[in-house]
N, C-alpha and C positions, 0 to 999 in steps of 0.2 A: 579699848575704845577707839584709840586710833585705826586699828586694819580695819575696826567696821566702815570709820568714815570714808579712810581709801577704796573699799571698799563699794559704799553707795558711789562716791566721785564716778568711778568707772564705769559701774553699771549705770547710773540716770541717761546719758547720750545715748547708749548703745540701747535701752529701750524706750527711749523717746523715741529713736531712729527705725527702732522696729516699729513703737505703734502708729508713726505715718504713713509705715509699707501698708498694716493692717486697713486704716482708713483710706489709703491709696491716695495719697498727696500726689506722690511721685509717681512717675509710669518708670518702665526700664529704662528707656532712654536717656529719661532728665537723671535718674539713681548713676547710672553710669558715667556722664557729662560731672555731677556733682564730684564723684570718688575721682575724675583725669583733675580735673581744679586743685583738689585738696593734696594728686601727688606730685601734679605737674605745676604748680604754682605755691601753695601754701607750704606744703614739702622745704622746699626748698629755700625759703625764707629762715623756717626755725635750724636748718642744720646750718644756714650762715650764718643766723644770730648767738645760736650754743658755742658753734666753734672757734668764732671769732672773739668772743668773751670769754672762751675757757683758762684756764690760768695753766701756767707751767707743769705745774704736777700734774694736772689732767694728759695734757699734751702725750706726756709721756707713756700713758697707756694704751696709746695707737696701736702700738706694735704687738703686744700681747692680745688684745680686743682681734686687730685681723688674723691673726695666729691660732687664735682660739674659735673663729667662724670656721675657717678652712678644716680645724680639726672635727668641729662638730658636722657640719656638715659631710666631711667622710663616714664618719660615726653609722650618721642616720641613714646615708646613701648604701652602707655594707649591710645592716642589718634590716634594712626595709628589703634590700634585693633577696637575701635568704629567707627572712622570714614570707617574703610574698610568695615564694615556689611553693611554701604546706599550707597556707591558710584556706586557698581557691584551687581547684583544677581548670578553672576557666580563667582562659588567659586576659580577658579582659577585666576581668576581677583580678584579678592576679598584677596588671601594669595600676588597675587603679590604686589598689594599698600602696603599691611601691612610691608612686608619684605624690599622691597624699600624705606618707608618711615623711618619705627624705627632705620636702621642705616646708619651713615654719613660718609661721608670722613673725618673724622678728624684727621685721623694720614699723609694718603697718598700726598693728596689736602690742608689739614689744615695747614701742618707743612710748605710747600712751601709757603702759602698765608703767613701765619704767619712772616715766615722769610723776608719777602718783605715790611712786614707793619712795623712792630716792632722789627728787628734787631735779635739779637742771644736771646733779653733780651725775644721776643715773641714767639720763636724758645722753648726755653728752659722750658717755663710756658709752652706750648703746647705738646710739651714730657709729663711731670708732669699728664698734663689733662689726657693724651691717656696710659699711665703706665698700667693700669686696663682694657686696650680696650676690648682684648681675653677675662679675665674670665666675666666678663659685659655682652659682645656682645655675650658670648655664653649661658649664664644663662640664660639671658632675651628671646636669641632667640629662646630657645626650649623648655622656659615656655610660650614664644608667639605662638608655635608651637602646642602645649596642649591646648591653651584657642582657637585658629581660628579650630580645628577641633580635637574632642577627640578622636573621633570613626576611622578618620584614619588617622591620624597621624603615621607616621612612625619612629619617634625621642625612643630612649630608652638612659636609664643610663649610660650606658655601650659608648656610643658614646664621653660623654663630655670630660672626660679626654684625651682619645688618640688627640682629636684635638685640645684640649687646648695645652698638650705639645706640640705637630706638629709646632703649628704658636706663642706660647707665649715663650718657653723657652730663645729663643736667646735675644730677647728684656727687659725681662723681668732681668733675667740674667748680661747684659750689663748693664743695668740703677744700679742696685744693687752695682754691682761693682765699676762704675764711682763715684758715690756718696760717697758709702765705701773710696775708694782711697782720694776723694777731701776732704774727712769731717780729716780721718789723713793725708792728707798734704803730700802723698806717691809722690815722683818726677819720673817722666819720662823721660828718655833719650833723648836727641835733634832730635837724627835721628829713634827714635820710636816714637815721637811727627811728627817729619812731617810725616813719612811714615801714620800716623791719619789722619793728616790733607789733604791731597793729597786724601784720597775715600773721607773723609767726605764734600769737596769742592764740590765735581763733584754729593752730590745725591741730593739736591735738582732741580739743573737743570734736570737730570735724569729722579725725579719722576715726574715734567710737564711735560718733553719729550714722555715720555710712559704713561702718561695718552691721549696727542695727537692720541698716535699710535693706542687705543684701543677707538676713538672715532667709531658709527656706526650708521648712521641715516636712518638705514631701520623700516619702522612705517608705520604701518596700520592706517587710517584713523579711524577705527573704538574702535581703541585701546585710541587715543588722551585726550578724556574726563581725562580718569585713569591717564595719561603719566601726565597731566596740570595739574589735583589735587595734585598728588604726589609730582611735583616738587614746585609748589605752598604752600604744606603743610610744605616742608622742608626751603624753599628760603625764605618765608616773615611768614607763622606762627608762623618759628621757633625760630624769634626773640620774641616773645613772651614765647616762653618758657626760653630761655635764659633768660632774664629778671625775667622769677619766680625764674629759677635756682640759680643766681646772688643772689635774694632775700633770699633765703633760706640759700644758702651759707654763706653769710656775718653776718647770724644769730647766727652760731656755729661757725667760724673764721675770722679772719681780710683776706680782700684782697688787696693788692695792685690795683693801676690803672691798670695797664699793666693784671694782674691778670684780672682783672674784662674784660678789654678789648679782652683778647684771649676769655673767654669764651662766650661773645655776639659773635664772631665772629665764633666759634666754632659749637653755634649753629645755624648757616644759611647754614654750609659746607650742597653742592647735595649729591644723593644715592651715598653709595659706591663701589667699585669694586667686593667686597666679600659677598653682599646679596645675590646674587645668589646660596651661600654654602648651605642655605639651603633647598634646591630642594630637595634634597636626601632623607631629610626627611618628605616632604610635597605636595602635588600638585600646580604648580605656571605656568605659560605663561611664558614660557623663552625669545622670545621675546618682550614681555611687558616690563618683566622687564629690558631687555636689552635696550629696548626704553627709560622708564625712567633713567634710569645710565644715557644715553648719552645725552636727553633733558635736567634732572635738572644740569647736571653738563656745558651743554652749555650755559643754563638761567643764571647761578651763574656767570659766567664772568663778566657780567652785574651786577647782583644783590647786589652782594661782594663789588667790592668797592664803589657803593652808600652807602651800611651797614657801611662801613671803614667810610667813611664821615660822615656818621650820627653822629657813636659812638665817632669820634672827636670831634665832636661840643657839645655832652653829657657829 
């Protein structure tokens, strides 16, 4: 009875979110402006308020959490590049599985699942994991972007920093701080504690809300083979990486349950919103990839919480 409940929790925003797109409340514009608010603003509130009210024992799982990103995401970045050279002969299908596969929802998607499964206590361990998202996600992917095509690749040096700061600074930044403040015990005022709590309530719903709204089920028939792989590679192979990662991890630090449990669940999170950044630098089928975003993330509704159930019983 319980997974059903977590279960509807998650889904009602994310189809609310979609049947506004349906009736067309929002245009792109406003969809877009709404989702910069919700990372550039409400974001950034709940990882203050998680991190700075975490307790000791949480603290401690920092370092396991970003240990354990770095390894997954190698993981998905080695096997998306091999398996993307047999699935396509066409090298634009070919960069799109790569790119859709190697990275996940794990901050956007992750932190909402998380907070559903496991309280503030999985909330919090799931920040910790995604701390390193940016510089990770951007290393990996414009070293991914060198090894699927040397000769033209479009990615230079000069690229990584300006977009690392763009998307890293404010998150990055906040978790520093919240930490700093919590570890000396620094007080906050009553009425600058709620004015926290009052955004940091409202982004979790938020970020299912607008992941609804950016659903879009336009897909070529002929595109599907690619769309099933990819979602398939992240949804059920990626518990198998988990699992290595898990493994490796608890080799160089201790994990908690909860610890161990965010990051099996971390790695089954679908493509994420932001694969598509790097087009700019590479040739990719923008509706391909757009196709898979919105099939593995609509496979995962399903696939998520049987994963949630599994990892209970483990």
């Amino acid at each position: 009875m319980k997974i059903i409940i977590i279960v509807i929790s998650l889904l009602l925003p994310i189809f609310f979110g979609y049947f506004f797109k349906l009736i067309k409340l929002f245009n792109k514009d406003e969809i877009a402006t709404l989702r910069k608010f919700v990372v550039k603003v409400t974001v950034p509130f709940i990882i203050f308020r998680n991190l700075y009210k975490a307790d000791m024992e949480s603290l401690g799982q920092i370092y396991p959490a970003m240990l354990s990103f770095i390894i997954l995401s190698l993981l998905y970045m080695i096997t998306a590049y091999f398996v993307s050279n047999i699935i396509s002969k066409d090298r634009k299908k070919q960069n799109s599985y790569a790119f859709a596969t190697f990275v996940g929802n794990y901050g956007y998607l992750g932190w909402g699942v998380l907070y559903y499964f496991y309280g503030n206590s999985g909330f919090t361990r799931s920040v910790f994991f995604t701390i390193l998202f940016w510089p990770v996600f951007l290393s990996t992917g414009f070293f991914l972007v060198y090894l699927k095509n040397k000769k033209h690749a479009r990615a230079n040096k000069n690229n990584f920093l300006p977009v690392l700061t763009q998307h890293a600074t404010i998150p990055i930044l906040t978790a520093i701080v919240a930490i700093a403040m919590n570890i000396t015990h620094v007080n906050i005022p009553n009425i600058l504690s709620n004015f926290i709590d009052d955004f940091a309530n409202i982004t979790i719903p938020m970020i299912l809300f607008t992941i609804g709204l950016n659903f879009s089920f336009k897909m070529k028939r002929s595109q599907f083979k690619v769309i099933f792989s990819s979602s398939l590679h992240r949804l059920i192979f990626g518990f198998l990486l988990g699992i290595i990662t898990v493994f490796v991890t608890t080799l160089i630090f201790k994990t908690d349950k909860i610890m161990t449990k965010v990051i099996l669940i971390e790695s089954i999170m679908p493509t994420a919103a932001m694969a598509p950044l790097f087009e700019e630098y590479i040739e990719m089928d923008s509706e391909l990839m757009s196709g898979i975003i919105t099939f593995s993330t609509v496979l995962s509704l399903v696939t998520i919480p049987i994963w949630y159930y599994l990892v209970q019983l483990l």
